[in-house]
C-alpha positions in Angstrom: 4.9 -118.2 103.5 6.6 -119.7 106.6 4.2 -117.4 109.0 1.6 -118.7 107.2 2.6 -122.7 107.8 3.2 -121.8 111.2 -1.0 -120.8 111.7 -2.1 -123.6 109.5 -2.4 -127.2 112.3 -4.6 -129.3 115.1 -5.4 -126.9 117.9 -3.6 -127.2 121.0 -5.2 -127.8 124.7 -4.6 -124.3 125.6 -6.5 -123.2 122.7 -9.5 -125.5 122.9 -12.5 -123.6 125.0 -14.2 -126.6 126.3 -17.2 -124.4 126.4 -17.8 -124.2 122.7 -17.3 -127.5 122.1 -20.0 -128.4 124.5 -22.5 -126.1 122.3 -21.5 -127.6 119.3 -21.9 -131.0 120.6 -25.6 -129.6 121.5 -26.4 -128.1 118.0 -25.5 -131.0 116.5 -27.7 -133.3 118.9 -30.5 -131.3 118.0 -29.5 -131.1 114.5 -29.9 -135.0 114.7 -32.9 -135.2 116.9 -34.7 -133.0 114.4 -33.9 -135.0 111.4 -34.7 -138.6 112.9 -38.7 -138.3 111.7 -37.4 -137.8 107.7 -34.6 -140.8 108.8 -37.7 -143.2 109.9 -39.8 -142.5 106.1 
């Protein structure tokens, strides 16, 4: 169990891949650009 606690947590900077989170910032743009004709009905 303790190896298991010791996974589990906020990601650190060394583990954060600033390139990812760039895409999903994207996706989620157009996610939400997508979606803002059905918002205006």
């Amino acid at each position: 169990m303790q190896t298991v606690m010791q996974t589990l947590g906020p990601t650190t900077e060394r583990q954060r891949h600033i390139v990812l989170d760039a895409l999903r910032g994207l996706a989620l743009l157009g996610i939400a650009l997508a979606n803002f004709p059905e918002f205006a009905l």
